[in-house]
LUMMAR-706449 format. One record per residue (C-alpha): residue in one letter; x negated, y negated, z. Coordinates in pm, 1 decimal, padded with zeros to 6 digits. Example, Ala and Ser with C-alpha at 12.3 -4.5 7.8 and 13.67 -1.06 7.14 Angstrom:
! residues 2
+----+----------+----------+----------+
: aa :       xx :       yy :       zz :
+----+----------+----------+----------+
:  A : -01230.0 :  00450.0 :  00780.0 :
:  S : -01367.0 :  00106.0 :  00714.0 :
+----+----------+----------+----------+
! end
This chain:
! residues 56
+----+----------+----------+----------+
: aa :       xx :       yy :       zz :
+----+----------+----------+----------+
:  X : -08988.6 : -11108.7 :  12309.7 :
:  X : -09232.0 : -11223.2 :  12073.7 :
:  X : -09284.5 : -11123.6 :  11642.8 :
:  X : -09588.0 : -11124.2 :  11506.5 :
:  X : -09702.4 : -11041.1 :  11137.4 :
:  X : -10020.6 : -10896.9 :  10983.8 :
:  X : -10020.7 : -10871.5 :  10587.9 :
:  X : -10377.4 : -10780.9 :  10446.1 :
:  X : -10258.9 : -10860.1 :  10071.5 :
:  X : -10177.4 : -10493.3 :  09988.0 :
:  X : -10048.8 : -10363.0 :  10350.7 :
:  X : -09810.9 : -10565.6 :  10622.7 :
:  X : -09702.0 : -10467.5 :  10971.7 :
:  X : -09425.6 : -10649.1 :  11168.2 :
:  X : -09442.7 : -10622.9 :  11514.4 :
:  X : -09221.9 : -10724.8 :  11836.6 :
:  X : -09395.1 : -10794.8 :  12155.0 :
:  X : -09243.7 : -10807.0 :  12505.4 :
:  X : -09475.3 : -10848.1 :  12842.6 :
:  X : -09804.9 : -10771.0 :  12578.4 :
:  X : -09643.3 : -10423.7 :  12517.0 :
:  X : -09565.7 : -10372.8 :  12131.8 :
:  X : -09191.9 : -10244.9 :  12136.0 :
:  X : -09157.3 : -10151.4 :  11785.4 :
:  X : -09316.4 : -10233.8 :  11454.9 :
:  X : -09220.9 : -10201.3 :  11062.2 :
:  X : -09449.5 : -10114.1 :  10788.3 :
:  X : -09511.6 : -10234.5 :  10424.1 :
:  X : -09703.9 : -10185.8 :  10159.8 :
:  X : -09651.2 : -10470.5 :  09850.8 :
:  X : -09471.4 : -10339.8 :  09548.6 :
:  X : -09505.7 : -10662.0 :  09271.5 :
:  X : -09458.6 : -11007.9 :  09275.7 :
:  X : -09242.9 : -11120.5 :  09600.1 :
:  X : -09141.6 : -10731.2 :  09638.3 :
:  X : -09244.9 : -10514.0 :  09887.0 :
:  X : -09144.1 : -10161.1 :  10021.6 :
:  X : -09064.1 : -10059.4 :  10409.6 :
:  X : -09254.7 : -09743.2 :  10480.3 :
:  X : -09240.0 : -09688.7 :  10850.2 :
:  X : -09040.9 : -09841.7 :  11136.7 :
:  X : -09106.4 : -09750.4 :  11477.9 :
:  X : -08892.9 : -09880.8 :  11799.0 :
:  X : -09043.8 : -09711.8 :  12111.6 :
:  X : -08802.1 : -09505.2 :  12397.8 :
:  X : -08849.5 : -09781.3 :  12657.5 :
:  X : -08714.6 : -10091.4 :  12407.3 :
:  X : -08432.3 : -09849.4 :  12337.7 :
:  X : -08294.1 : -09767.3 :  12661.2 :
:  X : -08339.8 : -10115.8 :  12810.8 :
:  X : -08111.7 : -10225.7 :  12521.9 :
:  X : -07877.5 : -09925.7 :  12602.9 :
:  X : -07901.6 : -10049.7 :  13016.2 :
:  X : -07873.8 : -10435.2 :  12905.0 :
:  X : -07558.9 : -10375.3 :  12690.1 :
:  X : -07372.8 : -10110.7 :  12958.5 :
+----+----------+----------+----------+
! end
């Protein structure tokens, strides 16, 4: 698994990575000097149950 980052100044996206299929992903938008708020998060079916089968 592999995270990347995007951050356009005003917007940023976190993103994980596995087999080049995006898994799951976190928004931001910046809120002030070294702040920023988390407006979406996102961790697709498939990563969840393979973490559910991996940790039976």
């Amino acid at each position: 698994m592999e995270i990347q980052h995007t951050d356009d100044g005003k917007n940023g996206r976190f993103f994980m990575l596995a087999d080049d299929t995006e898994q799951a992903f976190m928004t931001y938008v910046h809120a002030g000097p070294g702040k920023f708020i988390i407006d979406h998060t996102v961790v697709f079916l498939v990563t969840r149950v393979r973490a559910w089968v991996n940790n039976w």
